[in-house]
Structure formats: structure tokens, C-alpha cells
GUPAMAR-87278 format. One record per residue (C-alpha): residue number from 0; y, x, z. Coordinates in nm, 4 decimals. Layout:
# residues N
PT   pos          Y          X          Z
PT   NUM          Y          X          Z
...
END
This chain:
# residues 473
PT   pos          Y          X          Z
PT     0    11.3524    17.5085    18.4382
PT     1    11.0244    17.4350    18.6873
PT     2    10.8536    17.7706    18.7506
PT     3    10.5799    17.7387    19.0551
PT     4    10.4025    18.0085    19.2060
PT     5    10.1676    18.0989    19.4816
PT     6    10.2382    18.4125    19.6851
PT     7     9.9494    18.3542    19.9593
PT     8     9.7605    18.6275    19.8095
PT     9    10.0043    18.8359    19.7450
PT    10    10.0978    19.0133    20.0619
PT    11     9.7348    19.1980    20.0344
PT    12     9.7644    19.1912    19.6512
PT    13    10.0273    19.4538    19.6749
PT    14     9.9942    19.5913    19.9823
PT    15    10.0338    19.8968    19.8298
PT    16    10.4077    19.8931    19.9483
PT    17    10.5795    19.7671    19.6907
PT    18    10.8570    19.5823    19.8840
PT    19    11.1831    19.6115    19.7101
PT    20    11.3757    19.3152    19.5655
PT    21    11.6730    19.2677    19.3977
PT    22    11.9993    19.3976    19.5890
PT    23    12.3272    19.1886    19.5430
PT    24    12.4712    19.2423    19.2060
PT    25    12.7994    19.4996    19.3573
PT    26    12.4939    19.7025    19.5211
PT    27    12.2131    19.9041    19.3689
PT    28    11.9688    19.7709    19.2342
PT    29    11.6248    19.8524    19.1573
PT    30    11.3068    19.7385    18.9694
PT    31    11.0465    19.9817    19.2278
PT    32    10.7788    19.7076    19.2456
PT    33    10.8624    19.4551    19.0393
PT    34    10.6649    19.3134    18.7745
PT    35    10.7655    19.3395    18.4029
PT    36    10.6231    19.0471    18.1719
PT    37    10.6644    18.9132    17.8132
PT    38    10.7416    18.5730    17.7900
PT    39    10.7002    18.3597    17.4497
PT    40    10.8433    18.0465    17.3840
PT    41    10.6665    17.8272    17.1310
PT    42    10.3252    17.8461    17.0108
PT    43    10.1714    18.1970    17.0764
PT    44    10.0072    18.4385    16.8392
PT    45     9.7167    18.6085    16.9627
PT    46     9.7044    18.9339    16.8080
PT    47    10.0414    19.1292    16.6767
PT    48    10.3094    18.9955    16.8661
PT    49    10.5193    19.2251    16.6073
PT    50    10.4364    19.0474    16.3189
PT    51    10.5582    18.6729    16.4762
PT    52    10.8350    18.5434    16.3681
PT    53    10.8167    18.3344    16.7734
PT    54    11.0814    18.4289    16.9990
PT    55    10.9958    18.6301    17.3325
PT    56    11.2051    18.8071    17.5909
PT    57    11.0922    19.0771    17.8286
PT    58    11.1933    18.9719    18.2114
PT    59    11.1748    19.1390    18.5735
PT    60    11.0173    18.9266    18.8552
PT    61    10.9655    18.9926    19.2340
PT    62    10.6131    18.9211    19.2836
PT    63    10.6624    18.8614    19.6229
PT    64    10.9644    18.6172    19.5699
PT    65    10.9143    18.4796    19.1952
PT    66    11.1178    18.1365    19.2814
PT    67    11.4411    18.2323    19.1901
PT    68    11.3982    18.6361    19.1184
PT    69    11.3805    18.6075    18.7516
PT    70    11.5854    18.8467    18.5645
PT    71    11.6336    18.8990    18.1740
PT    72    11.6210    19.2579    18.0641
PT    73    11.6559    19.1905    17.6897
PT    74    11.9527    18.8932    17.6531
PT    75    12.0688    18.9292    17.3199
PT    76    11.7786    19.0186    17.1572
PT    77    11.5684    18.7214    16.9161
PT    78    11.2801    18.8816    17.0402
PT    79    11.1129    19.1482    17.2374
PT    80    10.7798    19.2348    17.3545
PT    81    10.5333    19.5665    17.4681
PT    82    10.7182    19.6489    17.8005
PT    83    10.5933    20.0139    17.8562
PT    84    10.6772    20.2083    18.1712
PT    85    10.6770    20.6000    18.2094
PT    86    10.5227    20.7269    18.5133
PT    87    10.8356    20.8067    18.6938
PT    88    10.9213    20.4268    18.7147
PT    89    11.2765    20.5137    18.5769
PT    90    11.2577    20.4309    18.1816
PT    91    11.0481    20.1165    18.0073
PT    92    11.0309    20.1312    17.6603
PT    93    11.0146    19.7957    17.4104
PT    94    11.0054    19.6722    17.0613
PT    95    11.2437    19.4516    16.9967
PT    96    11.4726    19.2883    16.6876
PT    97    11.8296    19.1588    16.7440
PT    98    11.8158    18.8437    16.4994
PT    99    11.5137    18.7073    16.3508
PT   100    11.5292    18.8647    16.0116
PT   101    11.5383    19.1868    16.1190
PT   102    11.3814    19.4501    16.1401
PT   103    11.1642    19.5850    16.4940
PT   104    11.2638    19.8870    16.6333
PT   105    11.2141    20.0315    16.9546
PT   106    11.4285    20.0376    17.2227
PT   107    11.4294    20.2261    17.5951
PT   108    11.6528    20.0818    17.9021
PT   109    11.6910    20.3215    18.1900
PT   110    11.5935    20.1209    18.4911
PT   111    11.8050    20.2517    18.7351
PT   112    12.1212    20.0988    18.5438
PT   113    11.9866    19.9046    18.2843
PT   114    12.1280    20.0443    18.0064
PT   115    11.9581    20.0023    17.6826
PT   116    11.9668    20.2730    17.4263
PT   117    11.7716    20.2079    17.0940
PT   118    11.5509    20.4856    16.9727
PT   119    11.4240    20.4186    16.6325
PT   120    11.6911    20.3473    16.2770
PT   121    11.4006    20.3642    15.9609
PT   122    11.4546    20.0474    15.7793
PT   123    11.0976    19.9897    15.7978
PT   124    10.9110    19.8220    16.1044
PT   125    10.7936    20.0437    16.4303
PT   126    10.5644    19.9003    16.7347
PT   127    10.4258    19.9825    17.0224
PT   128    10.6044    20.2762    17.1852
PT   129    10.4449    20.4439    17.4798
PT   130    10.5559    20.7623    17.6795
PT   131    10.4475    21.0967    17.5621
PT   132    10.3759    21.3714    17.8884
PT   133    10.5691    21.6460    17.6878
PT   134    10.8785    21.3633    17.7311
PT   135    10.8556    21.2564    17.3134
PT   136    10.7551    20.9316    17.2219
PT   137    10.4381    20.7900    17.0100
PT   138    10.4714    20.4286    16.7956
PT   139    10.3626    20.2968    16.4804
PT   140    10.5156    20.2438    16.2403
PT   141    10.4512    20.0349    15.8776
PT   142    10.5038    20.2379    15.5769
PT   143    10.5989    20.1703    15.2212
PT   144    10.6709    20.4631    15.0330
PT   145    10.4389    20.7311    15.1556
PT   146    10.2981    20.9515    14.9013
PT   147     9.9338    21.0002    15.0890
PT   148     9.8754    20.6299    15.1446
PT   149     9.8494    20.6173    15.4936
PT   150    10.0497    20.2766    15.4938
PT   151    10.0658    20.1885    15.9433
PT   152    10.0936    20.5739    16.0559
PT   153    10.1285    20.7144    16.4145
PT   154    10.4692    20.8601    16.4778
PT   155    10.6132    21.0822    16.7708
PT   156    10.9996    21.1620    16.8056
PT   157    11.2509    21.2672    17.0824
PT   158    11.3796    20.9936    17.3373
PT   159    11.6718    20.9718    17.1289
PT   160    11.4833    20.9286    16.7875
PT   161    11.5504    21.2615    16.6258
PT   162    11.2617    21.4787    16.5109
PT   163    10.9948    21.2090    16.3782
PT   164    10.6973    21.3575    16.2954
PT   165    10.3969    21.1579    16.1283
PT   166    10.0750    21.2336    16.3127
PT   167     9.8150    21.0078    16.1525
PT   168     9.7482    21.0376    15.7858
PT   169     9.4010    20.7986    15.6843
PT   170     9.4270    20.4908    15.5540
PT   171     9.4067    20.2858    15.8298
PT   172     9.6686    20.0574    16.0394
PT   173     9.7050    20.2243    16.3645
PT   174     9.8793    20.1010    16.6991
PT   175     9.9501    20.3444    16.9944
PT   176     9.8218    20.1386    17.3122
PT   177     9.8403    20.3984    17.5778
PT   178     9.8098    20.7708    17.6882
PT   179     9.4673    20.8439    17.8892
PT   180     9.5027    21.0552    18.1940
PT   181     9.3581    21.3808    18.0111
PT   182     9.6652    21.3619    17.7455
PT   183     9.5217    21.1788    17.4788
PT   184     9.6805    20.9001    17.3129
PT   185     9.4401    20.6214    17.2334
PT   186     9.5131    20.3946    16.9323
PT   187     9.3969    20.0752    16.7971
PT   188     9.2176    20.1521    16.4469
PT   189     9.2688    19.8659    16.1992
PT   190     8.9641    19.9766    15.9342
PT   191     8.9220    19.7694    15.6671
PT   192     8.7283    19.7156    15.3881
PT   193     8.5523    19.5334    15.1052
PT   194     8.2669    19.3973    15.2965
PT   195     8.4172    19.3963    15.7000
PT   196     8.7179    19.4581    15.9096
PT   197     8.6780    19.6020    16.2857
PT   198     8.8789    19.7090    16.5359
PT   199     8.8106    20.0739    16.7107
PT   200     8.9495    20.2898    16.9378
PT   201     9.0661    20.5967    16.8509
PT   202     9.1857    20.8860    17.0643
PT   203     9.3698    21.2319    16.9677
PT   204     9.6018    21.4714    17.0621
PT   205     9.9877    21.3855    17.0517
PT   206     9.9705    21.6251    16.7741
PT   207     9.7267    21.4111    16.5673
PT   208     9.4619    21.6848    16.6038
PT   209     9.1051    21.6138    16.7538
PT   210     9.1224    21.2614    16.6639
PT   211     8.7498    21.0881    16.6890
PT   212     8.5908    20.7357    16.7600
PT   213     8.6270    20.6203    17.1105
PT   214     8.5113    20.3022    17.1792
PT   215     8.3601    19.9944    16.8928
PT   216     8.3497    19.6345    17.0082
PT   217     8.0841    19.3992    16.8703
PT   218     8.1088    19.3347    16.5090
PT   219     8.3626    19.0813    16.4340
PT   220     8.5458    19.1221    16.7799
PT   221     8.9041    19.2021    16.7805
PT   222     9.0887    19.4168    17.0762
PT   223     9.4070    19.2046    17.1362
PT   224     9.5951    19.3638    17.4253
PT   225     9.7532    19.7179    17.5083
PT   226     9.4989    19.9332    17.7320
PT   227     9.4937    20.0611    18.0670
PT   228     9.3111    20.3274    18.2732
PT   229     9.2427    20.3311    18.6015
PT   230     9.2458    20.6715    18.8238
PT   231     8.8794    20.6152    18.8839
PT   232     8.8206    20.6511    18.5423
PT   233     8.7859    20.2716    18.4438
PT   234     8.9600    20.0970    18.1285
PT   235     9.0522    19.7829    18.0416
PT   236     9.1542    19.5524    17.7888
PT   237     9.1420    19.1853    17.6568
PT   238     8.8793    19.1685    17.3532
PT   239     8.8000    18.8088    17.1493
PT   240     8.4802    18.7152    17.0943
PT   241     8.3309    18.6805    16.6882
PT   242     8.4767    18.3918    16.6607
PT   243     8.7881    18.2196    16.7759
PT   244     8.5830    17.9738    16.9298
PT   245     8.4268    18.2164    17.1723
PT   246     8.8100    18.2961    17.3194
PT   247     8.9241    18.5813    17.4667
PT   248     8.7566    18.8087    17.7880
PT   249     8.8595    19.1393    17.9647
PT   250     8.6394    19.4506    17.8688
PT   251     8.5788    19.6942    18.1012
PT   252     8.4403    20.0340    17.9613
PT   253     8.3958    20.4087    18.1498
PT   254     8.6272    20.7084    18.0852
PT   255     8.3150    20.8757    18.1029
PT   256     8.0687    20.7196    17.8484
PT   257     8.3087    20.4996    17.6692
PT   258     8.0329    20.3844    17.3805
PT   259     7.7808    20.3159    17.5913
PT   260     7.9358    20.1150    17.8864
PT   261     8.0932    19.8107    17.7770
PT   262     8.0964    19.4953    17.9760
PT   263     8.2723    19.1531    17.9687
PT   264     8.4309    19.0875    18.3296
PT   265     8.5083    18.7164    18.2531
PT   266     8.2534    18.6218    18.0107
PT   267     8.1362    18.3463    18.2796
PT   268     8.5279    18.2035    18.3173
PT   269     8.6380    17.9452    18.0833
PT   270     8.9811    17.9971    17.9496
PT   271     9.1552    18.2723    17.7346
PT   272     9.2997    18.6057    17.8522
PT   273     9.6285    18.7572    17.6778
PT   274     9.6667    19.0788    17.8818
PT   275     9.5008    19.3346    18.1871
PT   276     9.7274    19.5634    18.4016
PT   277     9.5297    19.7625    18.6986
PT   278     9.6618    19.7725    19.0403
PT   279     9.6372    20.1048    19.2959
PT   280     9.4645    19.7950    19.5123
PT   281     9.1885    19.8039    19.2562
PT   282     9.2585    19.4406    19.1621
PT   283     9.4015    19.3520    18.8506
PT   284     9.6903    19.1285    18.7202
PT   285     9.5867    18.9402    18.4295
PT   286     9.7842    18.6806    18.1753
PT   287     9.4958    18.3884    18.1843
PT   288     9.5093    18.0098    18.0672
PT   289     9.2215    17.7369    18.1381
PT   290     9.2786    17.5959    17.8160
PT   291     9.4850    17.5816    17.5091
PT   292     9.6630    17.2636    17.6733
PT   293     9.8384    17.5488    17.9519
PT   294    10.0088    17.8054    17.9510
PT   295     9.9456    18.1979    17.9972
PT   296    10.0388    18.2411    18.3433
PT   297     9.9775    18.5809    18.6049
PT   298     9.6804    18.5748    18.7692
PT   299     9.4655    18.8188    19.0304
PT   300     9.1534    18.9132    18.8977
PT   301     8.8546    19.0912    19.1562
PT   302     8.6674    19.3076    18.8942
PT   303     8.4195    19.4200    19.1307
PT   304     8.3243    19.0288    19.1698
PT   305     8.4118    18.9423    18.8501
PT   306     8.6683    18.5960    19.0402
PT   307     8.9677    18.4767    18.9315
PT   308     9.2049    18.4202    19.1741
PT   309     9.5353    18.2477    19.2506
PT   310     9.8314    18.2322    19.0293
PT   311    10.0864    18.4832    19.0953
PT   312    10.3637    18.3680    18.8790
PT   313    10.3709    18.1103    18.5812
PT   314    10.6471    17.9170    18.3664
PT   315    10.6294    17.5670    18.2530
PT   316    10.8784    17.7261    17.9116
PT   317    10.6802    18.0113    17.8478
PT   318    10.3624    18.2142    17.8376
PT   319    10.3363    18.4960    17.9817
PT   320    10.1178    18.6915    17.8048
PT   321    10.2470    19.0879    17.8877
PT   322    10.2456    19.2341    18.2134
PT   323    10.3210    19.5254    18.3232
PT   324    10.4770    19.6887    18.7139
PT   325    10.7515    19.9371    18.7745
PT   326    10.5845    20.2203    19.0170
PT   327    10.5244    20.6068    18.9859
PT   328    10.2064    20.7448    18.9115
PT   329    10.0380    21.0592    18.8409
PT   330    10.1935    21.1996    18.4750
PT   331     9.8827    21.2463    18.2063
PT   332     9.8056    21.6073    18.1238
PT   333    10.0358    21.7933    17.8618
PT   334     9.7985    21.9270    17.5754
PT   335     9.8472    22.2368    17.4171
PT   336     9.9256    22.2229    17.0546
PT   337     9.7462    22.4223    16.7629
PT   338     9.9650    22.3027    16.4952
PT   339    10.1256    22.5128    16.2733
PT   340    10.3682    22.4370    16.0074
PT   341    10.3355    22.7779    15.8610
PT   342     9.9707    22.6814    15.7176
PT   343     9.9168    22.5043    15.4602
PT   344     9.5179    22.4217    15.5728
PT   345     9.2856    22.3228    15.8232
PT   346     8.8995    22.4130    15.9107
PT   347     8.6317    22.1925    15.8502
PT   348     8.2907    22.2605    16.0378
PT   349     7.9685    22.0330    16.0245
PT   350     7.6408    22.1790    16.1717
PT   351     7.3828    21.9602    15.9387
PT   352     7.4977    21.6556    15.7757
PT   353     7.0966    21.4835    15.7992
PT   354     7.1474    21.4939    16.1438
PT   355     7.1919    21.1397    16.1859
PT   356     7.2122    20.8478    16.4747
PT   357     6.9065    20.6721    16.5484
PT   358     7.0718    20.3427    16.5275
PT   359     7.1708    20.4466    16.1828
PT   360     6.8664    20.5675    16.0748
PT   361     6.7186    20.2253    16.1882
PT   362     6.9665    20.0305    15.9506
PT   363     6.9838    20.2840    15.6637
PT   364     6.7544    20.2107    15.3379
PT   365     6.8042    20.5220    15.2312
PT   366     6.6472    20.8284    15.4068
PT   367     6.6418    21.1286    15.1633
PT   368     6.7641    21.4816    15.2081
PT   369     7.1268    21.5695    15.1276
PT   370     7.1971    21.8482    14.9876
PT   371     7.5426    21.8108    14.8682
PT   372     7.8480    21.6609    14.9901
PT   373     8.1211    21.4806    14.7603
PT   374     8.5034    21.4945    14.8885
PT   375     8.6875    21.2052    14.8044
PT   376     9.0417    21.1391    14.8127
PT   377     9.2906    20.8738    14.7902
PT   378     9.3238    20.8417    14.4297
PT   379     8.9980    21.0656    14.2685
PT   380     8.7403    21.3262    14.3614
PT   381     8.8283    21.6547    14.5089
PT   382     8.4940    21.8233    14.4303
PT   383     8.1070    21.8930    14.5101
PT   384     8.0442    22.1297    14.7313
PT   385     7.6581    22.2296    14.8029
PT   386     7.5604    22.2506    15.1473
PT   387     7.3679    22.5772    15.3125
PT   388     6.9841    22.5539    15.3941
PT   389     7.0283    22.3950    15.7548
PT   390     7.2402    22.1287    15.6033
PT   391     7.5785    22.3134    15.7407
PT   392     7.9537    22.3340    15.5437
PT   393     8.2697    22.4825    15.5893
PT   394     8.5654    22.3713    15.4222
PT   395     8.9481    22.4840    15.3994
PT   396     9.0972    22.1441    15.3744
PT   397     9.4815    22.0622    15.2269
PT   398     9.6251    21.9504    15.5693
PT   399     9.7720    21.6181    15.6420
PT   400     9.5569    21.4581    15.2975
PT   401     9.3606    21.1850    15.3702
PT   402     9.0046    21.2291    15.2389
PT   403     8.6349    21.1278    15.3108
PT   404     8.3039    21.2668    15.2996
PT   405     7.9891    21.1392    15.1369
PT   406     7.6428    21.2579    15.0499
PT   407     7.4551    21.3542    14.7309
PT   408     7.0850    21.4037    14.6966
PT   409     6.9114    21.7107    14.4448
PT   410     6.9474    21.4221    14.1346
PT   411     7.3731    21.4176    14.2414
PT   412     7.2505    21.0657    14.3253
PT   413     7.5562    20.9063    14.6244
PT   414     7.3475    20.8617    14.9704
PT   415     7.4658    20.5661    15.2113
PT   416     7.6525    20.8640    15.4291
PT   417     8.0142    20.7960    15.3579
PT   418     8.2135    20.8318    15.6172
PT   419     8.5677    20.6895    15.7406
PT   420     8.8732    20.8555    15.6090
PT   421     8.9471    21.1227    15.8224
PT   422     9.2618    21.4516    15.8068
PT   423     9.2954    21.7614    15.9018
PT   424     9.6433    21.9016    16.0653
PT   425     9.7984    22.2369    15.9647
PT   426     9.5944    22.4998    16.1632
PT   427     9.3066    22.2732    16.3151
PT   428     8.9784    22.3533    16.3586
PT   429     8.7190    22.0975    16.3710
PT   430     8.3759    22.0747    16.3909
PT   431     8.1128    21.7887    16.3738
PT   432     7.7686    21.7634    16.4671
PT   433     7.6171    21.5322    16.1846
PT   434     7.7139    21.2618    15.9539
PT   435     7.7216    20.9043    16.2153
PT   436     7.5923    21.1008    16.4738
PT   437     7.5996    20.9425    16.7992
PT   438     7.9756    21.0719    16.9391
PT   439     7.8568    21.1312    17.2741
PT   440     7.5822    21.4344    17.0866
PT   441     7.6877    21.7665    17.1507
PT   442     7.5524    22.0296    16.8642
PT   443     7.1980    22.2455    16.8543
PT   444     7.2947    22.5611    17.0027
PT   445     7.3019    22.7912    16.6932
PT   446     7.5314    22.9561    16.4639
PT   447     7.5459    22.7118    16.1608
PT   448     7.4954    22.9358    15.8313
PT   449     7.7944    22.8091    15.6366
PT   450     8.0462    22.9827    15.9266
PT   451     7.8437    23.3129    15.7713
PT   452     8.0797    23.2850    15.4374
PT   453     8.4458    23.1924    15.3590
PT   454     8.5261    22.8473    15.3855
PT   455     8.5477    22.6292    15.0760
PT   456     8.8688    22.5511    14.9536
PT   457     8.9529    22.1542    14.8816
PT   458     9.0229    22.0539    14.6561
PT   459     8.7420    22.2599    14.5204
PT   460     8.9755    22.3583    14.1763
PT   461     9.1707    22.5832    14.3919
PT   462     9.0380    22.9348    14.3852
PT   463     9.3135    23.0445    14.6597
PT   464     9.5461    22.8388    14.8630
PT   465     9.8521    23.0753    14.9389
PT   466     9.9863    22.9943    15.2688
PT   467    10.3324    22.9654    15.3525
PT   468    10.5207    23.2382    15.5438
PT   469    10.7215    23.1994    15.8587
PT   470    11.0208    23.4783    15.8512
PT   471    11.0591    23.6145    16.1797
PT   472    11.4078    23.7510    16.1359
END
């Protein structure tokens, strides 16, 4: 096996200290500083490494030494990808299946001896693990037999894979890619359907409350890599264009404004990208090819510049198309929790539902009043309920029910206001400006009229949802 490498850039590349190397195999050893990447023999799949039948293995190299410092950390497995480190540096978590036909699970291997422990047993598929602050865990997994419909859920359980607990419950195929800073887990949002398919970002609470758009890539891109924030507030993540013939590009987007600050670093670089991981240096490490002749090999990338620069470690057998490095950082904020499995509900809030987006109102051919709303859910209607004067509702919702929202004129007649399938979690409040509001919009300051009477119940049939009761003794 030829690997080749160039490591003239690398002492200021990480000159953030990370120094150690591999100790002789009757000392300690230690992964502080080394890089953790994917590597895929055959032909590589772009998009859903979990649903490729291609083998892959998860290695450790020293970036400063990659001739010779290569080390498996998943022999035995048919395949494994989505290394995920916590930010102690001492546990990565994977997913991984042990012979072809089975299924993928998730596994964790303590880095300080390498033991691997696997966390997940459902006979069903999981993906994508990633490190909760509260020490749980957050993955998808797909679905078969779930009464609601949800089919590629969010999941969190304990490190040792007791106490799932579903935390998504819309329609839609949903990938944890990472835990922002303030707490929240942002997921990939497959939505699909009859007339287009696009891929948002979604963030929420590890409790599945709160959950709202944000970020949307241009219509018919697709987000193909696992995401990463910087301290300074700065994400990343590799994004194809329309078409397959526009290739892939790294997206940088604010913390801050996250709808309204997208821009392609690489969109003057010919080539493909698989992967982005940020460095403390403020470079980047990126999994980059020229062509579809090469293969994905580690590069630096300058995002303030917007230049490619030398390789940093490569294989003529594989692509390396994940990347990730073993250091400590700062632990993401733990998030209170408001749900309750004592209530059977959730609130429901919207201030006026004409209040609409200007870009929306620009594309819509239909502009008249609403003066109703429609609750639909998975299978039929769950009733009409009139709005107030200033266009406000309140609604006690059935928690954990998918459902979805759309408007009716004075004639009953169905306005093009539908929205996406959305849930409420046991004891959640939420509240909404508008229907396709602009996200970033913060509400009138006023008391919306509907919060003046009880909340409807939904499904509207039900004169009085009894809630369950907790015993205290």
C-alpha cells in the first residue's frame, strides 16, 4: 500500500499543540491530536454512507507523521463510518455493521483503551450518533412499525442504550449532524413531496421541543456532510450544487443569521468536496478530489481566502471522505427540559396567520384573508377551528401526533398556506408569529386575542382531554 503525504504545512497547521503520537504498543497510548477519518474502498456514494452496501473502516492517523502512523480502530467490522468525538477527547462514537447483511448500529470505543462497546440492539437501522451535553446520545433511526408515521425519527438513549426515547414525530427522514454550542441539536430534514424534495436544517432541543427551520439551501441542492461550528460562531458543511454536474462546495453560514448568510467558499475550485472539520487555527481540514479520476484525500483549506492548500494525508486504496480530530473543547450548553410525561397535550400559539413573508407573498397567487385554519393529520382531518379577529389561535394539541396546518377563506375554500408537518411534546408551549413568516421575525408586541379564551382542543371532537396523573407516593 503507497500512501504519500505532505507535512510542510503542517507544523503551522496545527500549531495549536497537538503533538502526541503513538507510544509503543506495551506503553500508553493515546489519540490527543490525531486525526480520525473514514476511508471507503470502491466506488463512493455521495450522500448516505449508511445506506451503501461499499465497505469503509474508520482509522487514526498522526497528522504530523502519516507515513507509517496508520491505525485501524474498527478491524472486524464490514463497514463503519460517522466518527464522532465528545468534547472531552475520551469517547468517539460510530455506525457501524459487522457483516454486510446486517444491520447498522452504533457503536462507542473509549479512546483511552480502545475498547469498543456497542450501544444500540433494535433490529431496525440507526445512524449518525453524536454526543448529547446531559451525557445521552441522539441518532436516527429508520422505522417500520410506528403507529404515527414518522418513518426516520430522532432518538436519544443512555451511553449504554437503555432508555430510548423518540424525539421527532413528523413525517420526515431526519439525521442528527451535530450539537450547536447553545445545546441544540441540528438535524438534516429529508422533506419530501409530490412536486419537490429539499434538504433543511433543523434545530431543537434534545428533548424534541422548540424545533424550527434553520437554514434552506438553493432549491434542488442537497447537504451531504455532517456539520460543524466554529467558536466564532461560523458553520460549515459540504452542499452539491442542482445538479450533479455542478459537484460539490463547502457552505459557510452565521450562527447568527443562519437564513440570510450563506456563501460557497470553493465555488471558484474545481473538484468535489466530501467533508469540512474546523480547526482552533481557524483553517479547516477538508476531504477534496480534483476530479472523479482521484481520490478524496485531506486537504487545508484558508476560508478567509477562500485557497486550497497542500495535501495533508491521502491513500492510493481509499477515499477519505470523513474527518474528524481527537482534542477537548468547550462542552455545548445543557438545556433545561419542559417535558412532561404526565400531560397528555401541548400549547399551540400563532399571533395572525396573514402575517406572511414577503418572498411568499411575491410567489403566492392567492392573497385572500383567512379566517379559518384546517388541522390535518396523518390519516384524516382533525377539525376547523375559526380564528379570532387579529387572525390569532390557540390550540391544545394531542402531543407527540404529527399534524399540519392550513388555511380556509369565509367560502371554507383551502388557501396556499399549508404548512410542513410539525408536533408538539407533552407540556410544550409554542408560539409562532405567522404562517411562512420569515424565521428570523420576532412577533408585534401585543397580547394576541385567542390567549384571552381556553385553548382549543385537537382533535376538535374532544370536548375535554383528561390528563394523566403522576402519583406522588
Amino acid at each position: 500500500m503507497k500512501r504519500k503525504s505532505s507535512i510542510s504545512t503542517l507544523l503551522i497547521f496545527f500549531s495549536f499543540s497537538f503533538s502526541s503520537v503513538f507510544l509503543s504498543s506495551c506503553g500508553k497510548k493515546s489519540l490527543e491530536g490525531m486525526m480520525i477519518c473514514t476511508e471507503v474502498s470502491g466506488k463512493i456514494q455521495q450522500q448516505n454512507l449508511w445506506k451503501s452496501d461499499t465497505p469503509s473502516r474508520i482509522v487514526a492517523v498522526d497528522p504530523t507523521q502519516p507515513e507509517g502512523s496508520i491505525k485501524a480502530l474498527t478491524e472486524g467490522y464490514y463497514s463503519a463510518h460517522s466518527p464522532e468525538i465528545s468534547w472531552d477527547g475520551k469517547s468517539l462514537l460510530f455506525t457501524a455493521k459487522q457483516k454486510q447483511n446486517d444491520e447498522w448500529h452504533i457503536y462507542e470505543m473509549n479512546l483511552d483503551n480502545f475498547k469498543i462497546k456497542q450501544v444500540t440492539s433494535s433490529d431496525v437501522n440507526c445512524s449518525n450518533a453524536v454526543h448529547l451535553p446531559n451525557g445521552r446520545f441522539v441518532f436516527g433511526l429508520l422505522t417500520s412499525k410506528d403507529s404515527v408515521k414518522t418513518g426516520h425519527p430522532l432518538f436519544t438513549c443512555n451511553p449504554d442504550g437503555s432508555d430510548p426515547k423518540q424525539i421527532t414525530y413528523n413525517r420526515n427522514a431526519y439525521s442528527a449532524l451535530t450539537v450547536l454550542n447553545d445545546g441544540r441539536v441540528l438535524a438534516l430534514d429529508k422533506t419530501s413531496s409530490s412536486d419537490k424534495q429539499k434538504n433543511i436544517l433543523m434545530v431543537m432541543r434534545p428533548d424534541g421541543t422548540k424545533a424550527e427551520l434553520f437554514y434552506e439551501g438553493p432549491a434542488g441542492s442537497n447537504l451531504i456532510s455532517k456539520v460543524s461550528e466554529t467558536t466564532n460562531g461560523n458553520i460549515f458543511f459540504v452542499e452539491s450544487g442542482p445538479g450533479s454536474q455542478d459537484g460539490t462546495d463547502i457552505t459557510s453560514i452565521s450562527y447568527n443569521r443562519p437564513l440570510h448568510s450563506r456563501v460557497n467558499l470553493t465555488s471558484e475550485i474545481k473538484g468535489d468536496f466530501q467533508s469540512v472539520f474546523p480547526m482552533p487555527s481557524g483553517k479547516l481540514l477538508v476531504s477534496y478530489r480534483s476530479s472523479e479520476t482521484e481520490r478524496y484525500s485531506v486537504y487545508e483549506f484558508d476560508p478567509e481566502n477562500k485557497v486550497l492548500g497542500k495535501p495533508v494525508y491521502s491513500s492510493s486504496d481509499y477515499d477519505v471522505c470523513e474527518i474528524a480530530v481527537v482534542h477537548q473543547h468547550v462542552r455545548p450548553k445543557k438545556l433545561p427540559s419542559e417535558v412532561d410525561f404526565g400531560v397528555k397535550t401541548g400549547l399551540l400559539l400563532c399571533q395572525d396567520i396573514n402575517f406572511l413573508d414577503p418572498d411568499f407573498i411575491k410567489n403566492s397567487q392567492v392573497l385572500q384573508k383567512a379566517v379559518a385554519i384546517e388541522i390535518m393529520g396523518t390519516d384524516s382531518a382533525m377539525g376547523v377551528v375559526p380564528v379570532e379577529k387579529d387572525g390569532s389561535f390557540y390550540l391544545k394539541v394531542i402531543a407527540d401526533t404529527p399534524f399540519h396546518i392550513r388555511t380556509l377563506d369565509e367560502n371554507g375554500k383551502i388557501l396556499n398556506h399549508s404548512c410542513e408537518w410539525i408536533w408538539i411534546r407533552p407540556n410544550e408551549r409554542r408560539g409562532c408569529v405567522g404562517c411562512h413568516e420569515d424565521h428570523e421575525q420576532t412577533p408585534e408586541n401585543r397580547v394576541p386575542l385567542a390567549v384571552k379564551n381556553l385553548p382549543v382542543n385537537v382533535p376538535v371532537h374532544i370536548e375535554k382531554i383528561k390528563e394523566k396523573k403522576i402519583s406522588l407516593e
